[in-house]
Structures are given as C-alpha cells and as structure tokens.
C-alpha positions in Angstrom: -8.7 -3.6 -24.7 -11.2 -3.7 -21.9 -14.6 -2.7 -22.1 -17.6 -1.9 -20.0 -21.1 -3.3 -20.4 -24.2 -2.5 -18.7 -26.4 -5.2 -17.4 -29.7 -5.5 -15.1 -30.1 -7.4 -11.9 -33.0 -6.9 -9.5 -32.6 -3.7 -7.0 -30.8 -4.0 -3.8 -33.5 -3.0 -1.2 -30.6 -2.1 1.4 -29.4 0.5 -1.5 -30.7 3.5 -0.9 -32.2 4.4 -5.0 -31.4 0.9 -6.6 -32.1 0.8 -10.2 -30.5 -2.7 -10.2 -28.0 -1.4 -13.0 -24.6 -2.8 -12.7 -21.5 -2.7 -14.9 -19.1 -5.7 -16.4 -15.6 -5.4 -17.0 -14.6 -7.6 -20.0 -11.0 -8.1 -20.5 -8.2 -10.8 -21.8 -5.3 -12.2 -19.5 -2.2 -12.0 -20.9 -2.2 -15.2 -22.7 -5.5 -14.0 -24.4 -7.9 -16.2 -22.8 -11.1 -13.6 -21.6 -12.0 -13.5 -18.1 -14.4 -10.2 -16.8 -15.2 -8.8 -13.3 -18.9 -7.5 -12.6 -20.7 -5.8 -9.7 -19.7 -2.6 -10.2 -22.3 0.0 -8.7 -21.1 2.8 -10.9 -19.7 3.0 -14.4 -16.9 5.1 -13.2 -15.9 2.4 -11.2 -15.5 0.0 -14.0 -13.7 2.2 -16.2 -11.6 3.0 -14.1 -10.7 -1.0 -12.8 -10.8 -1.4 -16.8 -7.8 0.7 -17.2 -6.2 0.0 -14.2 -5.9 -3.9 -15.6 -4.4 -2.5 -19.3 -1.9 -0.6 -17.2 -0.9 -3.7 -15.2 -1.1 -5.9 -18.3 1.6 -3.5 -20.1 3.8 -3.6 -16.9 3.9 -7.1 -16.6 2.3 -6.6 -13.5 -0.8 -7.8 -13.7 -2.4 -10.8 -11.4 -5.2 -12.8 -12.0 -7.3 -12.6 -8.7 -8.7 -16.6 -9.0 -4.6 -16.9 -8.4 -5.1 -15.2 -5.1 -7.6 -17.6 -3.4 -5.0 -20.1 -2.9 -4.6 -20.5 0.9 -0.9 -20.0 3.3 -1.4 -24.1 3.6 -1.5 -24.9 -0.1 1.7 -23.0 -1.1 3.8 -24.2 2.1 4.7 -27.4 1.6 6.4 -26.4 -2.0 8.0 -23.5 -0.2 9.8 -25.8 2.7 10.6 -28.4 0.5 13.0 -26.5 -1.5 14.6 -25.1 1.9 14.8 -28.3 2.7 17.1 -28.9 0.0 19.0 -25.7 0.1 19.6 -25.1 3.8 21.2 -27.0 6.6 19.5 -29.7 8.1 19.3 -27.4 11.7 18.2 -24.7 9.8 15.3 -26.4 8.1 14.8 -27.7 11.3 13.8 -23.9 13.1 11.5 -22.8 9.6 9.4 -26.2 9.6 8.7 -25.1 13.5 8.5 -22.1 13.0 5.5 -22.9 10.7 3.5 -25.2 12.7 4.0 -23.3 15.6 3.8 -19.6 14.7 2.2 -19.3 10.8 0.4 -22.3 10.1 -2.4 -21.4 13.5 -2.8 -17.9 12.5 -2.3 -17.7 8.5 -2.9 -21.6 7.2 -6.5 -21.1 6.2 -6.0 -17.7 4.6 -6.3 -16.4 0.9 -3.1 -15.5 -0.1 -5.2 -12.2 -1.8 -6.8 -11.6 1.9 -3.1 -10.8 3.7 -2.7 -7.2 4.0 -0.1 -5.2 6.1 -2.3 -4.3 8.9 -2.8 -7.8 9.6 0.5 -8.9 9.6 1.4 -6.1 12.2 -0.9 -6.8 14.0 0.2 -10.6 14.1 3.4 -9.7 14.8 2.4 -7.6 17.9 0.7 -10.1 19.3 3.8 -12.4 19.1 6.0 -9.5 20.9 2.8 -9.2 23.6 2.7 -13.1 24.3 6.5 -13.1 24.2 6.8 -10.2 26.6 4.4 -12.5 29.2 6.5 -15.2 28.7 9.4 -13.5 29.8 8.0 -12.1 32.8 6.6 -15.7 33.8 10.7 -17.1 32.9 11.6 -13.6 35.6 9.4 -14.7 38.4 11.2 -18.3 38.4 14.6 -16.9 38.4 14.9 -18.8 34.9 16.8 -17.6 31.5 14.8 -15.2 29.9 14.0 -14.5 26.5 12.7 -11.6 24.8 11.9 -13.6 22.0 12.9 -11.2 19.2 14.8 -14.2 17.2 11.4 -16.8 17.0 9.2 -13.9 15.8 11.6 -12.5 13.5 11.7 -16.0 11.7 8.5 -16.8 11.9 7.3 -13.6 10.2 10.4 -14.7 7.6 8.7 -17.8 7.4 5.6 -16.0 6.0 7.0 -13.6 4.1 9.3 -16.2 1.7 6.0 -18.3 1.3 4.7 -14.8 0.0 7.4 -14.3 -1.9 7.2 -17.5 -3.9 3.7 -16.5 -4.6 4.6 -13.3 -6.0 7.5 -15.3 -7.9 4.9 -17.3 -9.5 2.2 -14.3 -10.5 -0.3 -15.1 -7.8 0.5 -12.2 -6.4 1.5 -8.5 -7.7 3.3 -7.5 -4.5 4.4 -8.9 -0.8 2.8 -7.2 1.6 4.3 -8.7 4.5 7.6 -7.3 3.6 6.3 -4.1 4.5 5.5 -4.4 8.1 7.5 -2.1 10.8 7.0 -3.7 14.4 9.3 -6.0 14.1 11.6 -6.6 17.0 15.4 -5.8 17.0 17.7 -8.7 18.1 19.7 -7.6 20.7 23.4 -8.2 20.1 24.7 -10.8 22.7 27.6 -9.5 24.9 30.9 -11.4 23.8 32.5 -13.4 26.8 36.1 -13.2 26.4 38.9 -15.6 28.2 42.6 -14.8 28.9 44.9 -17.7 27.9 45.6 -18.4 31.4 41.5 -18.7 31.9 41.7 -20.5 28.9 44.3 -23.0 30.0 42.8 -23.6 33.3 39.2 -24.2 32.3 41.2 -26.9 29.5 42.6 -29.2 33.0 39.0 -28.6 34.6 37.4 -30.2 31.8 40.0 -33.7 31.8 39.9 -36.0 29.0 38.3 -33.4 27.4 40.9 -30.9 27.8 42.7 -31.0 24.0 38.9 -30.2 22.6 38.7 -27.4 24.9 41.8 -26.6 24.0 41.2 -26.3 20.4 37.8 -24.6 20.1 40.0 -21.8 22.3 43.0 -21.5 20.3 41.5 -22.8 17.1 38.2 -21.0 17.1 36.3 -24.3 14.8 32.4 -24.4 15.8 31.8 -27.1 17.6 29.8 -29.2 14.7 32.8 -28.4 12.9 35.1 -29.7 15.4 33.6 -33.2 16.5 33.2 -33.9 12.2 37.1 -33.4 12.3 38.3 -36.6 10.9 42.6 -37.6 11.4 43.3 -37.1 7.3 41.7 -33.5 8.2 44.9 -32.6 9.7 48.1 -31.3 8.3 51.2 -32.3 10.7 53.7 -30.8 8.1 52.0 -27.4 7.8 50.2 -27.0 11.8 47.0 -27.4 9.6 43.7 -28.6 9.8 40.9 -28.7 7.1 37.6 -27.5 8.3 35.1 -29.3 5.4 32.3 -30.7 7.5 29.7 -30.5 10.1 28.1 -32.3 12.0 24.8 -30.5 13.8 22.7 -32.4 16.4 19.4 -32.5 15.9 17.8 -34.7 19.1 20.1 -37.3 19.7 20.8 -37.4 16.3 23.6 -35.7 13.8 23.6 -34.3 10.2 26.3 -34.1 8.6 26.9 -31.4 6.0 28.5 -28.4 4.8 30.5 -26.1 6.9 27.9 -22.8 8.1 29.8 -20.7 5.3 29.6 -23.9 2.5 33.5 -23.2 2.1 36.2 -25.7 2.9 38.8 -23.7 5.0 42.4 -24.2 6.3 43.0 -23.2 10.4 46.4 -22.8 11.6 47.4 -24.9 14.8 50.0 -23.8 17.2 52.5 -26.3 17.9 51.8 -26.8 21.7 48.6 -27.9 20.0 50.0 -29.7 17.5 52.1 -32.1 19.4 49.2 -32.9 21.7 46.6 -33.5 18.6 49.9 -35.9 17.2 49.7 -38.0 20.6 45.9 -37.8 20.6 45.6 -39.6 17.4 48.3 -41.9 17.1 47.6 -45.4 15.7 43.9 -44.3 14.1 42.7 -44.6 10.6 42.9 -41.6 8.5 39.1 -41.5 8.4 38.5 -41.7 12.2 36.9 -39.3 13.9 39.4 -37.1 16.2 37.0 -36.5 18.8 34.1 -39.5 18.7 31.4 -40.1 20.7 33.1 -41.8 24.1 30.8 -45.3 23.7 31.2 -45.6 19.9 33.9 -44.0 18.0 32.1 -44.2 14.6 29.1 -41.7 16.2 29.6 -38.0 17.2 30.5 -36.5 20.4 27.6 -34.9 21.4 27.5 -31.1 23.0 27.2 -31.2 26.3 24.3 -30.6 28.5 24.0 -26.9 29.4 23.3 -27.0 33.4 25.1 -30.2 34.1 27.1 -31.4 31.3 31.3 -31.7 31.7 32.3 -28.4 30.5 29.8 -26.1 32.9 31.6 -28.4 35.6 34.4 -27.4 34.0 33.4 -23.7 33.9 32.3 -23.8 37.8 35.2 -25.9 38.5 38.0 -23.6 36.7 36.3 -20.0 38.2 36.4 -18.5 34.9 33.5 -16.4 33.4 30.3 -18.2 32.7 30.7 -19.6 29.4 29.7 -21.8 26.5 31.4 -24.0 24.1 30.5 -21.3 21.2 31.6 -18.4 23.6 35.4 -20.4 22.9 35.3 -18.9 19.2 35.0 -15.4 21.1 37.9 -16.4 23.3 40.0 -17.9 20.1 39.5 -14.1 18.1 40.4 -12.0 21.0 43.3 -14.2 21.6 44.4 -13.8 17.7 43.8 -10.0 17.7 45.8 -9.6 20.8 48.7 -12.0 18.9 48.9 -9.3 16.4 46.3 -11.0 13.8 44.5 -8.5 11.3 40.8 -8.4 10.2 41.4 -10.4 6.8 43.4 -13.1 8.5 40.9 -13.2 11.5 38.0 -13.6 8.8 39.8 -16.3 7.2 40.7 -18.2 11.0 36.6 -17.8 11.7 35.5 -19.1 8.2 33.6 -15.5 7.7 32.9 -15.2 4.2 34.0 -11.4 4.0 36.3 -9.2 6.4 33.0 -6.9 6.9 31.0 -10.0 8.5 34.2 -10.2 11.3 34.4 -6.2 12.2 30.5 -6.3 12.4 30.9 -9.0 14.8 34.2 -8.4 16.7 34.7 -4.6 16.3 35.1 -4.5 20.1 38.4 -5.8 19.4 39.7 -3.5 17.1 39.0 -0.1 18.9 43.0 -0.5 19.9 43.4 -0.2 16.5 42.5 3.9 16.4 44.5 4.8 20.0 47.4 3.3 17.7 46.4 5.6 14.8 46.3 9.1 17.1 49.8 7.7 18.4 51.6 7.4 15.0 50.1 10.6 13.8 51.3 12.7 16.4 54.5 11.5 16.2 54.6 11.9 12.5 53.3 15.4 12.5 53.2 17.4 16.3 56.9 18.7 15.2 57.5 18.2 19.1 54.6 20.6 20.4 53.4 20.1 24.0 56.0 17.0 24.2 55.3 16.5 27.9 51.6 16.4 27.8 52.1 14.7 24.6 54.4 11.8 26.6 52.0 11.5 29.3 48.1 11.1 26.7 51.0 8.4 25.0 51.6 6.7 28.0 47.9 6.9 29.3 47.1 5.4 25.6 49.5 2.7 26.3 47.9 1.6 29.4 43.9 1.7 28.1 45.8 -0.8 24.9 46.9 -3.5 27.4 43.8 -3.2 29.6 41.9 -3.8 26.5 43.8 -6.3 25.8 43.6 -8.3 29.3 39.7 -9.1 29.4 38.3 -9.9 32.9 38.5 -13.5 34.0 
C-alpha cells in the first residue's frame, strides 16, 4: 500500500507562510520494484495521489510517469515501420509525409505525458486556418482548390496511432488525441457518370488506348489493378478475368502488391470485350503484361498526366464530362445497375468487401429502387382506387426511372 511521509526542505520565500514541510508519496509499481513522488504542498494532496495510484494499480490502469517523458520522435520510427509492413506501399507513402510534414514540426520534441486535448485542437485548427489560406491563394489563380480536410485528417491519424502504440505499451493510461472535435469532414466527391454511348466515344478518342478505356468502363478494375493484369489473368472460356494484383506508382516507379481489398476477385467481361481483349493478346506469354508500358513491355503503363496526358485529350477530344481514369469505375457501376445488377453482385464486380461499403458509396444509384417499390405495392394492394390518377403518378414514375437512368453527357 502507499504511504505518506513528511519531510523538511528550506521555505519557499514566494510562498506566502512556508514552513518548508512537504509530503512523499512511497509506493510499488506493479512488478514490486518501489518508486515515490514528492513535492506535495499539503498532506491532503498526497493522500489523495496515494490512493489514486492503488486505484489505478487494481485496474490495471496504472502508468508509470518516467514512461511518459519519451518524446513523439522516439516512438515514431517503431510506429511507421510496422505500417510499413502492413499497408500498401502508397499508403505508407501518405503517413511517412504526413509525419515529416505535419507531426514531426509541431509534436517531434514533445513528452508524450505533455499532449493534452486542448493542444491537439488547437493544432488541428491551425491546420484548417493555414489550409483555408491556401485555398483562397489556389482561388485567386483560377487553380484546383482544396479544402484540405483529407491531409489534416491523416495527419492528426498519424498522431493519434503513434499515441495509441504508447498507450498499447503502458506509457500511457489514455489517448488524448482521440478526443479532439474540430476535425474537418471530408466532403463526398460528386460521382461523374458516362452513358455507354459517352463511354464508347471517349474509347475511339483515346486510340491505341481505346480497349483499356474500354475496360476500366465496362469492367470497373482500378487502374493499378488494370495495368498488373497479366494474359494467364484472363478466362476466355468463362468472359473472366482475375483481379490479384496491383501495381501503384509511386514517382516514376511501381509497387506491386495486393489488390486495395487484399482479396483475389473474379470480373465478368462482356463478349464485345472479350473478343477484342482475345485479338489484343494474341501470340503473348501467359505472364505478359496486357497492357505494358509502350517502350518496355516488362514495365508498367504509367497513368497518364492529368492536364495533358492521352486520356484528358481524349476527354476534350470526345465532349464527354470532365473525367478521370477512376471516375470510369463510377461509369462501369452505373452502367451495371442500369443492366439490372443488384447491390451484392455490384459489391462483388467493384471488389467491395461488404454490400454496405457499395450503397454507402453508390446509393445515388439505387433511389430507382423505391419508385419501383411504391409501384408494386399499389398494384398489390390499391384494389383499383383512384386508377386514373393512380395510371398517371405510374407513368410519371416511369419517366423519373429512365431519366435517372440516362446520366448527362
């Protein structure tokens, strides 16, 4: 058990009455090595830190504080090693800058014991202030702006899992940092949808690239997982291919790895696809790449530039929607909705590891879904009431279903 000792130091001139007695807390860790805090003004005081550390040490809760004077910069390099190893390589990319960028300036030489929520908040809002000038700046030259809500989401996610592992390892009783409540919402990113016949069109725009195109529309792959498509990934007999890999650039550089949802999954093909995919690989080794880099066919095709690359000629040149390779994978799960595909075969198409994760995402494309619903129950149950008005809210329902369905080129 704890107890409380009285000692004598020499009075405190700046306290007002100084007797110079203080109090000593002398207690055991949990392993049963002894270890004390002094200073205390009053004996109250120490009692009641005395209990407070029994009460901790029954709970399992309780910290020693020499564990807290470890600094941000001592515990991040354990911390971003093991993402290292259990994220993709573009992933680990974004965290490690994150760090240097964001965390490392303002929290590096901290105690781990000194961060408290008000600081972190306050870090934070200076992120969404400096974020919120950089935008305006972006504004003024008619550039893309960004309300930089993802960076200062991850770098405050970058802080809070190096706190975490501290906490994991009893250097700490409790994450502060996962308290905080200024962070920024991401704003959900409006979905840019192509007909088949914008689809087709922006597929001759883009010339030798058009089957690619083509695919990423129909196919809905992401495009790391389309350019690590290798021939012996494809199932003539079935109108299959085998998404296993990807490839993410990183520079001018590619990483090879697992697919974003680490699970191998099959896509169907359709046959107008099909043949041209049997044309485009004829005579290659099975372990080719089916779309290789133009000047070496053992490197990756790498994405194209965003202002002046081959497909935004393509976009200009086809007069579709302004749209990026990723925006495709919109296109291909409107396209399979409208075909008559449900949510669980949609999941599987996109590689979504649960139906949920695809209505989050896509629930614009099942609102059709409930004008269906109010049609087959009333003409299961209006036992022919109001039939004319009833005729006409069908046919108007009938209409909104193929508008919805046509998305604006």
């Amino acid at each position: 058990m704890a107890s409380v000792h009285e000692y004598q130091v020499k009075p405190d001139p700046k306290i007002k009455g100084d007797k110079g007695i203080r109090y000593r807390v002398a207690y055991n860790k949990p392993d049963g090595k002894p270890t004390g805090k002094r200073g205390f003004l009053r004996k109250a005081e120490a009692n009641a830190f005395a209990n407070k550390v029994e009460v901790k040490k029954m709970d399992g809760e309780y910290v020693a504080p020499s564990l807290g004077r470890v600094t941000v910069s001592e515990l991040a390099p354990a911390w971003l090693k093991g993402k290292k190893a259990s994220t993709a390589p573009s992933n680990y990319r974004t965290l490690d800058a994150a760090w240097r960028t964001h965390v490392e300036p303002r929290w590096g030489s901290v105690r781990i014991a000194d961060i408290n929520l008000d600081s972190v908040e306050e870090w934070v809002t200076d992120m969404r202030l400096a974020a919120m000038a950089k935008a305006e700046a972006q504004k003024a030259k008619g550039g893309k702006v960004s309300d930089g809500a993802t960076t200062i989401i991850r770098a405050h996610g970058v802080l809070a899992g190096i706190l975490d592992a501290a906490v994991k390892a009893k250097r700490l009783p409790k994450n502060l940092a996962r308290g905080v409540e200024n962070l920024p919402d991401k704003k959900k990113k409006r979905h840019v949808y192509l007909t088949s016949a914008d689809l087709d069109r922006l597929a001759k725009q883009a010339g030798k690239n058009d089957l690619l195109v083509l695919m990423l529309g129909y196919c809905g792959p992401r495009w790391g997982e389309l350019i690590a498509l290798r021939v012996r990934d494809i199932d003539f007999r079935r109108a299959r291919i085998t998404v296993a890999d990807n490839a993410v650039q990183l520079g001018v550089d590619h990483a090879e790895g697992e697919t974003k949802g680490k699970e191998i999954r099959t896509v169907p093909v359709p046959k107008f696809i099909l043949d041209q995919l049997q044309e485009h690989v004829k005579g290659r080794d099975r372990n080719a790449l089916v779309f290789p880099h133009p000047g070496d066919a053992e490197k990756y095709l790498p994405r194209p530039k965003s202002a002046d690359g081959w497909f935004a000629g393509a976009v200009k040149r086809s007069k579709v929607q302004p749209i990026t390779p990723h925006d495709l994978r919109h296109t291909c799960a409107s396209l399979a909705v409208s075909a008559g595909a449900n949510v669980l075969a949609l999941a599987r198409l996109l590689g979504h590891k649960d139906a949920k994760e695809t209505l989050n995402t896509y629930a614009d494309l099942f609102d059709d879904d409930l004008d269906r619903v109010a049609l087959a129950m009333n003409e299961k149950y209006s036992g022919g009431k109001g039939s004319a008005e009833t005729s006409a809210g069908s046919c108007s329902c009938q209409i909104l279903v193929t508008e919805r369905n046509q998305p604006a080129a």
